[in-house]
TORKOL-4160 file (C-alpha; in steps of 0.2 Angstrom, whole numbers, padded with zeros to 4 digits, m for minus):
97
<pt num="1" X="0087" Y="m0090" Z="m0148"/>
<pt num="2" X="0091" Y="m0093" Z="m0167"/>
<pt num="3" X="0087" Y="m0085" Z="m0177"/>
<pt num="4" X="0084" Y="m0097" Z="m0196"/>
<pt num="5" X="0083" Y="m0087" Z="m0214"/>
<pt num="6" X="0091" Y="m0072" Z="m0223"/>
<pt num="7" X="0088" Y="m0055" Z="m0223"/>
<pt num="8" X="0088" Y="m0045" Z="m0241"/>
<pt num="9" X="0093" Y="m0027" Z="m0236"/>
<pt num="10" X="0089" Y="m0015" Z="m0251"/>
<pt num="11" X="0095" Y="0004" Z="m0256"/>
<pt num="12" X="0082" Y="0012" Z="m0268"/>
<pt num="13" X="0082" Y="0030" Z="m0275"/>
<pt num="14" X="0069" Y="0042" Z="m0275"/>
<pt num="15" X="0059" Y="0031" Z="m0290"/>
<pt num="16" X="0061" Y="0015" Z="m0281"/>
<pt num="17" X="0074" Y="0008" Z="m0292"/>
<pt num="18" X="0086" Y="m0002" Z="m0284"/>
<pt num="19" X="0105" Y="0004" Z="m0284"/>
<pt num="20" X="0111" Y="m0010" Z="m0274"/>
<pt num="21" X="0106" Y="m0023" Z="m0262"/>
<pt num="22" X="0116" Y="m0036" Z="m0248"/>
<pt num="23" X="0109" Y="m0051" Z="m0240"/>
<pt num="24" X="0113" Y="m0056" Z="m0224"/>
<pt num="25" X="0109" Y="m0069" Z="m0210"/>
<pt num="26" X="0092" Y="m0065" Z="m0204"/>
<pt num="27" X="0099" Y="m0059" Z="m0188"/>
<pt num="28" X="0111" Y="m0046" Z="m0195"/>
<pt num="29" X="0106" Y="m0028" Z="m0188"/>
<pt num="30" X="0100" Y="m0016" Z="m0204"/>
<pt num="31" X="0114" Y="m0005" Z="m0195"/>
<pt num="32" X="0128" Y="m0018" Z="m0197"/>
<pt num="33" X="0145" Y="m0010" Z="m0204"/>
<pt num="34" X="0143" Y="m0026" Z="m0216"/>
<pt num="35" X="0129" Y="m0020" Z="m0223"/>
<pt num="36" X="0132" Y="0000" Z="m0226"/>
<pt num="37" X="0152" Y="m0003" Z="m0232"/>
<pt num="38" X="0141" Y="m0011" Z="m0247"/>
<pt num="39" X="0128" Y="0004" Z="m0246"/>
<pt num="40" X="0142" Y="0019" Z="m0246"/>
<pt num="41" X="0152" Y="0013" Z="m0262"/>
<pt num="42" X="0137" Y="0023" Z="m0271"/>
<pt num="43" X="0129" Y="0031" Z="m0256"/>
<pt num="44" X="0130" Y="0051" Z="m0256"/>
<pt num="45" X="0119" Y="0064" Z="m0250"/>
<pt num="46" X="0103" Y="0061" Z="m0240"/>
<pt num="47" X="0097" Y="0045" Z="m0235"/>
<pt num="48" X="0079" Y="0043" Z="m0231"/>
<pt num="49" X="0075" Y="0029" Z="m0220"/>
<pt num="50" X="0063" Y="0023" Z="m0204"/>
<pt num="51" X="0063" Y="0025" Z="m0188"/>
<pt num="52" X="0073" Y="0007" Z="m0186"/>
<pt num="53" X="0089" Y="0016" Z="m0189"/>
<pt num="54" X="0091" Y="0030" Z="m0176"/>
<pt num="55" X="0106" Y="0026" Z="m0169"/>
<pt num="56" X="0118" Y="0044" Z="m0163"/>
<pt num="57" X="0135" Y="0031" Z="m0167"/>
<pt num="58" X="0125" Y="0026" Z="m0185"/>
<pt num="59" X="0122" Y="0044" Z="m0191"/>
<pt num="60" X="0140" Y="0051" Z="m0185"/>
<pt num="61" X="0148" Y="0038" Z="m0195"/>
<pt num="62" X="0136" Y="0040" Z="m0211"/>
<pt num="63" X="0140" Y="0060" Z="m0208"/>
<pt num="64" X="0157" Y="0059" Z="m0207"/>
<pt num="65" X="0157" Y="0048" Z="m0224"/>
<pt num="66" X="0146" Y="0065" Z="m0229"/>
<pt num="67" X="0130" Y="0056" Z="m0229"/>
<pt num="68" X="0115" Y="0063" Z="m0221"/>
<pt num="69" X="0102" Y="0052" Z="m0213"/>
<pt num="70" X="0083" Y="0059" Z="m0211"/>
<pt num="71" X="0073" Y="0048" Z="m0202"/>
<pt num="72" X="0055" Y="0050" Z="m0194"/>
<pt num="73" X="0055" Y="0052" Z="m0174"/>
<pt num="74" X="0051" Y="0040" Z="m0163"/>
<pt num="75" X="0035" Y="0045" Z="m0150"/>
<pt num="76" X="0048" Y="0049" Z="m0135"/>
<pt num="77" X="0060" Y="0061" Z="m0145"/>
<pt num="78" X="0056" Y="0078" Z="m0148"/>
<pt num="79" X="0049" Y="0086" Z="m0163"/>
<pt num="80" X="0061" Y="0095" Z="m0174"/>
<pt num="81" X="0060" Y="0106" Z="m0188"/>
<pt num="82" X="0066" Y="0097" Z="m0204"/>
<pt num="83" X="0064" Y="0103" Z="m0221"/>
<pt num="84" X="0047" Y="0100" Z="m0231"/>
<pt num="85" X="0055" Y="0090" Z="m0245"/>
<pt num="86" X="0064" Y="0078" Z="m0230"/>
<pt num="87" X="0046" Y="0077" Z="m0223"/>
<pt num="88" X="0038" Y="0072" Z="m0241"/>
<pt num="89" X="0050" Y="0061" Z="m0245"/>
<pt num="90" X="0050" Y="0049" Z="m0228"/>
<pt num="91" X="0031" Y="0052" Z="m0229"/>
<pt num="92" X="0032" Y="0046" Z="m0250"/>
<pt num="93" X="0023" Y="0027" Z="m0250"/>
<pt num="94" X="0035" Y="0013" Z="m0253"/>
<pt num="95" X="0032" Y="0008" Z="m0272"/>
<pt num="96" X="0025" Y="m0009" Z="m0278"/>
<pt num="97" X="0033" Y="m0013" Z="m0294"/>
C-alpha cells in the first residue's frame, strides 16, 4: 500500500530535551541507517528505547559505534538481568512539555 505523511523521528536525553531530531517519509523504519547516521553524530553511551527497535543487526551496529541499546523485552524473549538504573530509566514516563 502507500503509505502518505511524514514521520518526526526524535533523540531526547534523560530531561526530555531534545538533542536532535530527523523527519522522514512516513514509511521510513525508526531503524533506518538515514535516520541513526543523523542520531550518532551526538549519540554516545546508553540509549534507552522501546521494544520497536530490537533488531540483533541494529544493536551490533549501534555497539560497534560504542553505543549501547537497552530496550524492554518483547513477551516471547527471555528475561534478563539488567541493571536497576536501565530498568528505571525505560520504565521513566515520557514527559509532556
Amino acid at each position: 500500500g502507500r503509505c502518505h505523511g511524514f514521520k518526526l523521528h526524535l533523540l531526547c536525553n534523560e530531561m526530555g530535551d531534545v538533542l536532535t531530531f530527523c523527519l522522514t517519509p512516513a514509511n521510513v523504519d525508526d531503524r533506518d541507517p538515514r535516520v541513526w547516521r543523523v542520531f550518532t553524530k551526538v549519540l554516545y553511551g546508553k540509549v534507552f528505547a522501546d521494544k520497536g527497535y530490537i533488531k540483533q543487526e541494529f544493536f551490533e551496529n549501534l555497539f560497534n559505534q560504542g553505543i549501547h541499546l537497552v530496550h524492554g523485552l518483547k513477551s516471547n524473549m527471555k528475561n534478563k538481568l539488567m541493571p536497576l538504573w536501565d530498568k528505571m530509566m525505560l520504565l521513566m514516563p515520557h514527559r509532556d512539555s
